[in-house]
py3Dmol code that shows the C-alpha trace and the ligand (Angstrom):
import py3Dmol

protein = """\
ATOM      1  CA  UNK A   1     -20.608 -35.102  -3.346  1.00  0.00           C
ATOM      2  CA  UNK A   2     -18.014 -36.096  -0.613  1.00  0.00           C
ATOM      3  CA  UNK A   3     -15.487 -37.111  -3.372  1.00  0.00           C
ATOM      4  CA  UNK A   4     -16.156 -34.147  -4.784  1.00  0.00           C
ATOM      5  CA  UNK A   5     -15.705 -32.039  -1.802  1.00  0.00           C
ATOM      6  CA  UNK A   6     -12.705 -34.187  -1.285  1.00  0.00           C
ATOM      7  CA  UNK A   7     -10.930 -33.542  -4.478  1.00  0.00           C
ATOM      8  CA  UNK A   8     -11.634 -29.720  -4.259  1.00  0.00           C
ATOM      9  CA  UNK A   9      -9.973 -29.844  -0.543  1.00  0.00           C
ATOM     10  CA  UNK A  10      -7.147 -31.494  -1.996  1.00  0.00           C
ATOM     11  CA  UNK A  11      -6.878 -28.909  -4.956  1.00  0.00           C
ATOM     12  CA  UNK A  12      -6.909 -25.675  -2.510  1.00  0.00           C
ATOM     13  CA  UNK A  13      -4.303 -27.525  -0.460  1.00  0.00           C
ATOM     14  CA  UNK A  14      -2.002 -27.711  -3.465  1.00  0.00           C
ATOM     15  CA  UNK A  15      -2.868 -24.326  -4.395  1.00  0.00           C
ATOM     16  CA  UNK A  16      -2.194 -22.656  -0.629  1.00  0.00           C
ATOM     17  CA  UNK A  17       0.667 -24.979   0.563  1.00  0.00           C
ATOM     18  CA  UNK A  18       2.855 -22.688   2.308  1.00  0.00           C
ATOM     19  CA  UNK A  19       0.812 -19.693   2.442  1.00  0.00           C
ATOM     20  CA  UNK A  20      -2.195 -20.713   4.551  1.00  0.00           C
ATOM     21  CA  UNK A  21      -1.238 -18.292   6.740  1.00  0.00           C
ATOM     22  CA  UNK A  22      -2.173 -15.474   4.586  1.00  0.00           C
ATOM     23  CA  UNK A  23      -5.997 -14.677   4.525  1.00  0.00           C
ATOM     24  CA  UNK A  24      -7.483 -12.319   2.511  1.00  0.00           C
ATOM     25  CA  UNK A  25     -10.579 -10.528   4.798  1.00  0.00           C
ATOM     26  CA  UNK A  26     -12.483 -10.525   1.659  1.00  0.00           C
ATOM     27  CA  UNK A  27     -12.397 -14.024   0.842  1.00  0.00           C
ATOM     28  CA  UNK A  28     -12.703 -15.446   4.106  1.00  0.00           C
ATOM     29  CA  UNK A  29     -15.572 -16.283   7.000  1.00  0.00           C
ATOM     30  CA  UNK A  30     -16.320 -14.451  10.087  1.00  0.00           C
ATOM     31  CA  UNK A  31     -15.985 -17.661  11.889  1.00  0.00           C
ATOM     32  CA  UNK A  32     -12.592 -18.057  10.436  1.00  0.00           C
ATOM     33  CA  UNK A  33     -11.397 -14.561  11.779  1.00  0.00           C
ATOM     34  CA  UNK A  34     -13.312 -15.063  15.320  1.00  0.00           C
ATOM     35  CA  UNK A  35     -11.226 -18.298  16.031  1.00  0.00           C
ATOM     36  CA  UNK A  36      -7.914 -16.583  15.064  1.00  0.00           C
ATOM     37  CA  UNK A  37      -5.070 -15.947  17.901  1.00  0.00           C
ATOM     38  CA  UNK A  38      -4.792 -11.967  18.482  1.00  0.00           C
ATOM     39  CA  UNK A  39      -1.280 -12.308  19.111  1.00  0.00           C
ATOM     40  CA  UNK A  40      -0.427 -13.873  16.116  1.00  0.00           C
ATOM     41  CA  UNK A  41      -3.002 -11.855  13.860  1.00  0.00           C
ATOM     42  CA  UNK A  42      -1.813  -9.155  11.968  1.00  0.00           C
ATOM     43  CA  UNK A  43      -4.606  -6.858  10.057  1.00  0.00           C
ATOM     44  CA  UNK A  44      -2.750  -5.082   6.737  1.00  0.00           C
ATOM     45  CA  UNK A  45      -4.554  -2.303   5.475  1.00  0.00           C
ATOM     46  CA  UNK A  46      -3.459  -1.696   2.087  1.00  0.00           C
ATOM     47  CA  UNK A  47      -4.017   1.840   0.690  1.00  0.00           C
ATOM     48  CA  UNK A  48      -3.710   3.457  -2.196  1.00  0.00           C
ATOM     49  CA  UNK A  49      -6.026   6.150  -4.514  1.00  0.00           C
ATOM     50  CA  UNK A  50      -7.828   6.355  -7.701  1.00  0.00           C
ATOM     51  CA  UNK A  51      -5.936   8.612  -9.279  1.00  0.00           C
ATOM     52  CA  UNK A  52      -4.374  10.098 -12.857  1.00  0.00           C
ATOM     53  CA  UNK A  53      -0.979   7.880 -12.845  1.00  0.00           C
ATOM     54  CA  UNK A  54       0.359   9.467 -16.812  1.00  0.00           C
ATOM     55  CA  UNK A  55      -1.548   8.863 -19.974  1.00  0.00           C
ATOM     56  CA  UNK A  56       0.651   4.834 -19.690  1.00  0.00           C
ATOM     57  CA  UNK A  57      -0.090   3.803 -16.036  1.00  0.00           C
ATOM     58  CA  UNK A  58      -4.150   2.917 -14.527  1.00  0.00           C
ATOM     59  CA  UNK A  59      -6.064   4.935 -12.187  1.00  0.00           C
ATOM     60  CA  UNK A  60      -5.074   1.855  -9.970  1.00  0.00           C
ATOM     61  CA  UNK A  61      -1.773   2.329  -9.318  1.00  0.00           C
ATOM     62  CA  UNK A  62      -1.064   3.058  -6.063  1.00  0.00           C
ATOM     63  CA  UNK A  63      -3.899   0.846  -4.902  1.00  0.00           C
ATOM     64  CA  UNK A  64      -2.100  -2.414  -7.335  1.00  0.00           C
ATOM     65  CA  UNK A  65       1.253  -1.281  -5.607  1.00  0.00           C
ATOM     66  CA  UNK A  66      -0.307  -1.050  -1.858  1.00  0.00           C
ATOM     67  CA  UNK A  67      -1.816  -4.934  -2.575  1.00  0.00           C
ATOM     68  CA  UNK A  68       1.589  -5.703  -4.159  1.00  0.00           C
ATOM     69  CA  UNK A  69       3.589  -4.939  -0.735  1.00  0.00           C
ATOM     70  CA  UNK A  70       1.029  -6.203   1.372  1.00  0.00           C
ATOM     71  CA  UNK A  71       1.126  -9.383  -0.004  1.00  0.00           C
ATOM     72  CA  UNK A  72       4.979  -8.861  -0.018  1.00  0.00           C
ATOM     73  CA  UNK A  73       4.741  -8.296   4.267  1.00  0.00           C
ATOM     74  CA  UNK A  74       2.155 -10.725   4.774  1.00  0.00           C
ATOM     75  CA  UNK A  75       4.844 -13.557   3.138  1.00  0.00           C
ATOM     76  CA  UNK A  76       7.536 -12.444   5.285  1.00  0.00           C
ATOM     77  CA  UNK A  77       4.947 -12.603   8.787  1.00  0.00           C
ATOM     78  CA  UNK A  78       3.608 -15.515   7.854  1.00  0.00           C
ATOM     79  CA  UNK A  79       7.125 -17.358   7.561  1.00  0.00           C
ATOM     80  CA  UNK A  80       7.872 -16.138  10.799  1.00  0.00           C
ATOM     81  CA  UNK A  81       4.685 -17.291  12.563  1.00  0.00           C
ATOM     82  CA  UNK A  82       1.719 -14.392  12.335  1.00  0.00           C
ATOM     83  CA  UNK A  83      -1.455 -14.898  10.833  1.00  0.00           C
ATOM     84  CA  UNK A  84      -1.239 -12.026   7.924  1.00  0.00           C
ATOM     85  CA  UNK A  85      -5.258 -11.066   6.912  1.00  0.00           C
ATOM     86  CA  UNK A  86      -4.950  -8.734   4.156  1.00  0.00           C
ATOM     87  CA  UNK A  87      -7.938  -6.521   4.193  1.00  0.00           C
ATOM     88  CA  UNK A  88      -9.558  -5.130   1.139  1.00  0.00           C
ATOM     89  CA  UNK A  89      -7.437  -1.946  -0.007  1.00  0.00           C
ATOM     90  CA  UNK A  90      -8.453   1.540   0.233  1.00  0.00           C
ATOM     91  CA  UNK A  91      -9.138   3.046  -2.677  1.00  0.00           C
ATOM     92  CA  UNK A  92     -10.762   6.281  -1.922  1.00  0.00           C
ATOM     93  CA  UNK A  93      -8.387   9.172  -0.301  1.00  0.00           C
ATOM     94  CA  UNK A  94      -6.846  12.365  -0.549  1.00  0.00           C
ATOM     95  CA  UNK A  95      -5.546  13.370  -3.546  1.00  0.00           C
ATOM     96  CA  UNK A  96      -5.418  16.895  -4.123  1.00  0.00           C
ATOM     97  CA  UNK A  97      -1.810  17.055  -6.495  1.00  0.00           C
ATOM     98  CA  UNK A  98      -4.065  14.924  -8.932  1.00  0.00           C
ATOM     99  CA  UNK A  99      -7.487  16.177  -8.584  1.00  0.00           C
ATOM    100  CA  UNK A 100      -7.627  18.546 -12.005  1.00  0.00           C
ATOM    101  CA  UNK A 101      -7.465  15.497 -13.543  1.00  0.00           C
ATOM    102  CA  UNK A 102     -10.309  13.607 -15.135  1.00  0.00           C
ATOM    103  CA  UNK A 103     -10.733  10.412 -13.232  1.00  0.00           C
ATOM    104  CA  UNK A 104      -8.927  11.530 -10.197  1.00  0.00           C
ATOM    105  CA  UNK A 105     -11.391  10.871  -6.819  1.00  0.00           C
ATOM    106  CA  UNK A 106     -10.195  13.472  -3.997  1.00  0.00           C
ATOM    107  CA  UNK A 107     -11.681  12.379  -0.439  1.00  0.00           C
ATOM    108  CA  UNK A 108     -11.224  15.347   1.942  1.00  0.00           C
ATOM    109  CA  UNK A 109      -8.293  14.850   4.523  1.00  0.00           C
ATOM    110  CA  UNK A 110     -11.067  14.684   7.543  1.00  0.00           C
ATOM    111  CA  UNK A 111     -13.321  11.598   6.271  1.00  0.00           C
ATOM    112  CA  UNK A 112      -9.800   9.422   5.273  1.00  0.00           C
ATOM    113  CA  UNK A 113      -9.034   9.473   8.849  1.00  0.00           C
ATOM    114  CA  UNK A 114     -12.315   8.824  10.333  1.00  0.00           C
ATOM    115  CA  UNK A 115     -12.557   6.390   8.378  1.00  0.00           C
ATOM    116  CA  UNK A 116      -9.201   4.128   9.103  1.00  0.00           C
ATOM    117  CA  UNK A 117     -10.096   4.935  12.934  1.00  0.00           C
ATOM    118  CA  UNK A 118     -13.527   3.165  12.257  1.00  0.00           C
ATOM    119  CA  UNK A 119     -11.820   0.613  10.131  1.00  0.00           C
ATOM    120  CA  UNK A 120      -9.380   0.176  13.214  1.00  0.00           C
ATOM    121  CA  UNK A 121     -12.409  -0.130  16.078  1.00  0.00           C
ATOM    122  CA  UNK A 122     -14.042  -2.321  13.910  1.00  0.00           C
ATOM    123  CA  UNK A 123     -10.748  -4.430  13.880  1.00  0.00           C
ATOM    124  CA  UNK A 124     -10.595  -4.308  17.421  1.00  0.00           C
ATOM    125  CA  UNK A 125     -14.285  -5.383  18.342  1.00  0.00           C
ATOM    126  CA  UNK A 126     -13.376  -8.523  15.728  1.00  0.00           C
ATOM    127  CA  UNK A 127     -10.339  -9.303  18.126  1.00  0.00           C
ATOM    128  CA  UNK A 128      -7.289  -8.141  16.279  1.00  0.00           C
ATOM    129  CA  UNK A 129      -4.244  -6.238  18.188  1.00  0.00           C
ATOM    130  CA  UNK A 130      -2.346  -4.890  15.664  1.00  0.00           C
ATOM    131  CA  UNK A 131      -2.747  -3.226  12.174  1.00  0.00           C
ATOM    132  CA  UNK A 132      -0.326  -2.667   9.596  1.00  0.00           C
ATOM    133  CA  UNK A 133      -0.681   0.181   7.027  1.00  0.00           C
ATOM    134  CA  UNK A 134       0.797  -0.618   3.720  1.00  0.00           C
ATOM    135  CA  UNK A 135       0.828   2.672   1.707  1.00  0.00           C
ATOM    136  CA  UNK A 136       1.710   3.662  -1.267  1.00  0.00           C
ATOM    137  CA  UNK A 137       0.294   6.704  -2.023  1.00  0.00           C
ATOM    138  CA  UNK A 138       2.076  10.199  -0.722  1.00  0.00           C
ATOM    139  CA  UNK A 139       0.014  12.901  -1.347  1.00  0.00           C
ATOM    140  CA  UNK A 140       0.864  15.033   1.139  1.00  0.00           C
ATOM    141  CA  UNK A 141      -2.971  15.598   2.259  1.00  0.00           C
ATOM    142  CA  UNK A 142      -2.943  11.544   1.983  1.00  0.00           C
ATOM    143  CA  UNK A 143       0.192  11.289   4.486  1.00  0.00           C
ATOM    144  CA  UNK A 144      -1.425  13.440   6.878  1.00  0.00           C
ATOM    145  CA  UNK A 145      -4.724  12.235   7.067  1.00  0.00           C
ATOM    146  CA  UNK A 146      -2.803   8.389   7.853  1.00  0.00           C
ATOM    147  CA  UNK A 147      -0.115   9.662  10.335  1.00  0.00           C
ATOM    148  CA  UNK A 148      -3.263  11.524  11.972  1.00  0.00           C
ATOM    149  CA  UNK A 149      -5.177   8.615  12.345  1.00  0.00           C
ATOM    150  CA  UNK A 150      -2.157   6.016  13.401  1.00  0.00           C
ATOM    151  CA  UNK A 151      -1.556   8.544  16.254  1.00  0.00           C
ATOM    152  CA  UNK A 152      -5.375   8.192  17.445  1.00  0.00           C
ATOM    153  CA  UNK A 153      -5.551   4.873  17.218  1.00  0.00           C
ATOM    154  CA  UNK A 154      -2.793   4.841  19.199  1.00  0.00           C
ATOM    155  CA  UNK A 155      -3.565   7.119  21.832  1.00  0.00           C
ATOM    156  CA  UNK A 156      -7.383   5.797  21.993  1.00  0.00           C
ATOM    157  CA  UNK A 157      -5.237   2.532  22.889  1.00  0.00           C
ATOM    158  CA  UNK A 158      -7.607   0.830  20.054  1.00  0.00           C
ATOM    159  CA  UNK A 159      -4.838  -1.211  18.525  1.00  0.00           C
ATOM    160  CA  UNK A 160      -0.823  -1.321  17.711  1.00  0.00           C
ATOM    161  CA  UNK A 161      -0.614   0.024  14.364  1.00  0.00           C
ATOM    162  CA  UNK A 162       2.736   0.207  12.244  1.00  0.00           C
ATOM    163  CA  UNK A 163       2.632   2.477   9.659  1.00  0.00           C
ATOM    164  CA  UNK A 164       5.858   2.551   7.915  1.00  0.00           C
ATOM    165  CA  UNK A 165       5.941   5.694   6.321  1.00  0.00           C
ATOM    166  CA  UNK A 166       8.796   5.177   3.137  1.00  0.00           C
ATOM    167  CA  UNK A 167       8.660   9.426   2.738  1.00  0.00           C
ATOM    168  CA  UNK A 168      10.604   8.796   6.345  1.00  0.00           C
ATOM    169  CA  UNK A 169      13.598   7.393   7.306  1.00  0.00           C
ATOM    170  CA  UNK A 170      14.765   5.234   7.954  1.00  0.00           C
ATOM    171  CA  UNK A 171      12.824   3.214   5.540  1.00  0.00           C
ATOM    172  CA  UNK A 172      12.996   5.752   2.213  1.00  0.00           C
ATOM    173  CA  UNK A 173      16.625   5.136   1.768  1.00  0.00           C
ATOM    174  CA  UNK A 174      16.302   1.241   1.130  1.00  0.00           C
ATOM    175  CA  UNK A 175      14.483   2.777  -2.421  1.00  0.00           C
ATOM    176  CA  UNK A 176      15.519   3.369  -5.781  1.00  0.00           C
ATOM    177  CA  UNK A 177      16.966   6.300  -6.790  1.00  0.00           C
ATOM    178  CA  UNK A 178      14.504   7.578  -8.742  1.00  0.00           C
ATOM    179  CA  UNK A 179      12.457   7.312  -5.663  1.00  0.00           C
ATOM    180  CA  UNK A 180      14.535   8.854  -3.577  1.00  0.00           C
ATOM    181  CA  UNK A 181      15.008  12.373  -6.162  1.00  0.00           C
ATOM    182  CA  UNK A 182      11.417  12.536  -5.222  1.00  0.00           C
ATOM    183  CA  UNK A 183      10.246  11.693  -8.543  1.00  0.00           C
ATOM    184  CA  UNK A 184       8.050   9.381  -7.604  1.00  0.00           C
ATOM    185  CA  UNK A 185       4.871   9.508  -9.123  1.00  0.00           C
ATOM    186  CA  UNK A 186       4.034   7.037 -12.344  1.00  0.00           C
ATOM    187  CA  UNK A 187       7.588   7.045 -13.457  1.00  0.00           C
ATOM    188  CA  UNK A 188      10.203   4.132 -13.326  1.00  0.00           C
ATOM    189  CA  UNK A 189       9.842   3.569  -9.793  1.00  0.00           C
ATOM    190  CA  UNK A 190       5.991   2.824  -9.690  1.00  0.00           C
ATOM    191  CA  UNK A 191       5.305   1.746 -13.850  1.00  0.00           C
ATOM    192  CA  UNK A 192       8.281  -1.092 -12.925  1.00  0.00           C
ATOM    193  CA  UNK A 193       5.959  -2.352 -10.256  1.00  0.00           C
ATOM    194  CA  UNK A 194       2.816  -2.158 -12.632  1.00  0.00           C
ATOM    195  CA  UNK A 195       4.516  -4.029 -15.031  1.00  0.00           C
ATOM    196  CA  UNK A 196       5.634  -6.902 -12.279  1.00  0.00           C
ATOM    197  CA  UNK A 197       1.917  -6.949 -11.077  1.00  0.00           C
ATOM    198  CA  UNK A 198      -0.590  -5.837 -13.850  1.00  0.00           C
ATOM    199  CA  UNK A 199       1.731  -5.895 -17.247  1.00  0.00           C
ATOM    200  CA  UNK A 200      -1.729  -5.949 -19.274  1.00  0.00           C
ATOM    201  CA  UNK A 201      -2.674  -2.357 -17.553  1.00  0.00           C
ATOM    202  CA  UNK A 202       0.285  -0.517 -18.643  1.00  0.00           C
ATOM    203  CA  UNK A 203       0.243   1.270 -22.279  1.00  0.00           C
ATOM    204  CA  UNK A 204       4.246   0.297 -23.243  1.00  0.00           C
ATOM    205  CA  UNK A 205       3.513   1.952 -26.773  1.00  0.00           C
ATOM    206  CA  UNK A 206       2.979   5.439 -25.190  1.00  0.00           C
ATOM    207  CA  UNK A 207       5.153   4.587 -22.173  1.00  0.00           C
ATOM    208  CA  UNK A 208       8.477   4.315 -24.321  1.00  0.00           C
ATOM    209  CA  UNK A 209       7.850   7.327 -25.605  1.00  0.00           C
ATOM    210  CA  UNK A 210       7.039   9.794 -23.218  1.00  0.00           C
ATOM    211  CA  UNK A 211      10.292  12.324 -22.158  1.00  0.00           C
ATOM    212  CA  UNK A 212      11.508  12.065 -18.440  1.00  0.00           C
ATOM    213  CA  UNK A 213      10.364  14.966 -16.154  1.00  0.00           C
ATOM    214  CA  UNK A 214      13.089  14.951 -13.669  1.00  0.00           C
ATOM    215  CA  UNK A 215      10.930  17.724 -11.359  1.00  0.00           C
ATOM    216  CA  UNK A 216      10.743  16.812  -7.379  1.00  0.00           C
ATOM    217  CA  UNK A 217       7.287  16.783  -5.732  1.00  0.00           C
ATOM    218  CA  UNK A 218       9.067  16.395  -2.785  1.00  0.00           C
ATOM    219  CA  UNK A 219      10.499  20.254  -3.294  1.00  0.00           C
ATOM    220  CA  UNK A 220       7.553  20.766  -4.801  1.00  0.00           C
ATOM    221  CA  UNK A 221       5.470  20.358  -2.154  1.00  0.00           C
ATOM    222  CA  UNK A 222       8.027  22.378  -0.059  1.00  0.00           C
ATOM    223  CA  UNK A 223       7.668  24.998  -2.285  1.00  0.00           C
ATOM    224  CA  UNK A 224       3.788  25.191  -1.788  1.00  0.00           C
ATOM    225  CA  UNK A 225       2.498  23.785  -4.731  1.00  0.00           C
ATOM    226  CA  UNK A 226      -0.611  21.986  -4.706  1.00  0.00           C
ATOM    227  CA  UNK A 227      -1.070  19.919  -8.072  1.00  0.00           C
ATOM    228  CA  UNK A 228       0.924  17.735 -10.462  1.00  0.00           C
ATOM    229  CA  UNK A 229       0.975  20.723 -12.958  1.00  0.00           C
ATOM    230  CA  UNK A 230       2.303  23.203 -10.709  1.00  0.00           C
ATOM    231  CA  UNK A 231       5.001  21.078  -9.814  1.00  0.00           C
ATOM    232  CA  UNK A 232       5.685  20.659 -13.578  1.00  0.00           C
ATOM    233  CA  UNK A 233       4.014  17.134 -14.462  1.00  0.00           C
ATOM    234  CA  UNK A 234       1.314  18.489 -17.163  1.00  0.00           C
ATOM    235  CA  UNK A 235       0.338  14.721 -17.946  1.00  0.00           C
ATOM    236  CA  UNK A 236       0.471  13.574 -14.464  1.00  0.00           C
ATOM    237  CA  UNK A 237       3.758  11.791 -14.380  1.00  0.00           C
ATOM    238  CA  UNK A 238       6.956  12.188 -13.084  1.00  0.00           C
ATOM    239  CA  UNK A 239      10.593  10.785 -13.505  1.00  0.00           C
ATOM    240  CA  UNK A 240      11.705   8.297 -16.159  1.00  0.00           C
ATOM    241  CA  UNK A 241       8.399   6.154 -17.364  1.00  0.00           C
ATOM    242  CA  UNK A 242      10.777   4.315 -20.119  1.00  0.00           C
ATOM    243  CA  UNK A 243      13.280   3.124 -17.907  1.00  0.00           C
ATOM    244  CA  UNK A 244      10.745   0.973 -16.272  1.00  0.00           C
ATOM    245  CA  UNK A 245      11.330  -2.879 -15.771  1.00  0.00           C
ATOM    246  CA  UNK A 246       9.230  -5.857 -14.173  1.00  0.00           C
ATOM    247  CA  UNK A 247      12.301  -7.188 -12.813  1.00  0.00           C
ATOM    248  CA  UNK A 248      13.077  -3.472 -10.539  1.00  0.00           C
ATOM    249  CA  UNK A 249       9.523  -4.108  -9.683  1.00  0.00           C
ATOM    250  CA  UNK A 250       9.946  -7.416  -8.292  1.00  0.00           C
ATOM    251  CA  UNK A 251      12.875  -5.894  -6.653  1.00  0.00           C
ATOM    252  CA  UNK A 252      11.374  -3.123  -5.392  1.00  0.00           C
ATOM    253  CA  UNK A 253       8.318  -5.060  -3.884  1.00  0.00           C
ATOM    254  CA  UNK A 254       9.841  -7.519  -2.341  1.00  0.00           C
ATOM    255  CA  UNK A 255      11.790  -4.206  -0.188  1.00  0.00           C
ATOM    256  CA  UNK A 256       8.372  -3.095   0.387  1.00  0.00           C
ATOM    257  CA  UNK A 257       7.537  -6.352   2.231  1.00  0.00           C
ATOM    258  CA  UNK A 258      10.905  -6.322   3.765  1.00  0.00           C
ATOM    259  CA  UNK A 259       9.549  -2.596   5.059  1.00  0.00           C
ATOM    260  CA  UNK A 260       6.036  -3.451   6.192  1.00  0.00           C
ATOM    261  CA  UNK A 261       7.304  -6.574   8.084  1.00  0.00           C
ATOM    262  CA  UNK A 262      10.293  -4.988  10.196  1.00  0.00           C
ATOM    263  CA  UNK A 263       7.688  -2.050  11.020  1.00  0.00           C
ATOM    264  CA  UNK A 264       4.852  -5.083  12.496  1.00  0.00           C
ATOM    265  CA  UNK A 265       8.072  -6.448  14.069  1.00  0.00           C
ATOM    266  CA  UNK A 266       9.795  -3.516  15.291  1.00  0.00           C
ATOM    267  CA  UNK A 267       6.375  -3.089  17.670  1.00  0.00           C
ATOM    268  CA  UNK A 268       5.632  -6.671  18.924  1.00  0.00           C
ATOM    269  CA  UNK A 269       6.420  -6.385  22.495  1.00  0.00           C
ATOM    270  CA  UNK A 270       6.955  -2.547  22.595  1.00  0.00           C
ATOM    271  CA  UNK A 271       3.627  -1.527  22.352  1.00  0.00           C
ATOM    272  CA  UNK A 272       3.231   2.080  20.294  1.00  0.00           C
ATOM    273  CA  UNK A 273       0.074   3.137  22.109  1.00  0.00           C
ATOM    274  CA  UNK A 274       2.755   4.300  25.143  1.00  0.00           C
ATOM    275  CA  UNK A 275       4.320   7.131  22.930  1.00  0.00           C
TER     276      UNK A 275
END
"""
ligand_1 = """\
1
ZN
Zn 1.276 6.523 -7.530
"""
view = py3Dmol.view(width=600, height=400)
view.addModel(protein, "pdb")
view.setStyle({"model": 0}, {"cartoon": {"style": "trace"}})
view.addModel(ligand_1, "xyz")
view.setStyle({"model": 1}, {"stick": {}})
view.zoomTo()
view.show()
């Protein structure tokens, strides 16, 4: 048994060398999290939604994106001294532009942010001080129901939370273009990053194919529409799906964890619970 037990040791030390500062919650022990120092600890909350992403890209998306960029963040902390614990994503949340569509799971606005406030107490009572959001869903229901919450955690003065919000500046501009035209739902922006992550989820046969949709949810939503198909995206996707690459994915997630690790450092020290 002991040589056993040995050996494995040995083969997760191989396997973790340099990253044994990232801990996933889910794989993990309680006593593991009780003996880790709060200043150090970062808490990532990766969320995302089950939702129609095209007839190429998985209900998953977001939620395979969100993981992607925590990981990306929790790299980047980790190499400069915080203990990154990636907690299980959220899958579950507003998503009203999508919810005609088969598949699509649409959480009302009120219960997503009652439930990342509970999520953040119990963080708290487990001895974290800070909580990073890493989001990559925009709904606009979605956005609210986060920025509401951040700003009661906050002002309850439960924990720091950043929240870098990439429909903002400063951090939108540091995306692709396609991005940025606010195109930005299952087309080359988000299929590159499935195909980095999750290659065997993607559909390429019916991805090549399908015609861009250059429409902007962004000035769609401005406009008051309420759903993909209002805003012009009959099969639920947006922008250029063929133009997708796992190399701009690669790219683009390693920004992401460029994003979600300035925003943890840009509030160690200045504490956001003052504002
Ligand atoms: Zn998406």
């Amino acid at each position: 048994m002991f040589v056993r037990a040995a050996g494995l040791r040995g083969f997760l030390a191989r396997r973790y060398r340099g990253s044994m500062t990232v801990i996933r919650l889910a794989d993990t022990t309680w006593e593991r999290i009780r003996d880790l120092d709060p200043r150090r600890a970062v808490a990532i909350l990766p969320t995302g939604a089950t939702e129609a992403h095209g007839p190429h890209l998985p209900m998953d998306t977001d939620v395979t994106i969100a993981e992607s960029m925590a990981t990306a963040g929790a790299e980047r902390l980790s190499a400069g001294g915080r203990v990154a614990v990636i907690l299980p994503a959220l899958a579950y949340t507003s998503a009203r532009f999508a919810a005609d569509f088969p598949g699509t799971i649409d959480v009302s606005p009120r219960t997503v942010n009652a439930l990342i406030v509970d999520i953040a107490r119990s963080l708290a009572r487990s001895g974290f001080e800070t909580l990073a959001i890493a989001n990559s869903h925009f709904d606009p229901d979605h956005l609210g129901a986060v920025h509401e919450a951040t700003k009661e955690i906050r002002d309850l003065g439960i924990l720091s939370v950043a929240f870098p919000d990439v429909t903002r500046k400063p951090w939108g501009s540091r995306l692709t273009e396609e991005f940025r035209s606010g195109a930005c739902h299952a087309g080359r922006y988000e299929g590159s990053m499935v195909l980095a992550r999750s290659p065997e989820k993607v559909d390429l046969d019916i991805m090549l194919g399908l015609p861009p949709i250059r429409a902007s949810l962004s000035e769609a939503i401005r406009d008051g529409k309420t759903s993909f198909a209002q805003a012009g995206g009959e099969r639920a996707y947006f922008g250029s799906p063929g133009e997708a690459s796992a190399e701009e994915g690669v790219e683009t997630i390693g920004i992401l964890g460029d994003i979600l690790a300035e925003a943890v450092e840009g509030i160690t020290g200045t504490d956001e619970s003052d504002e």
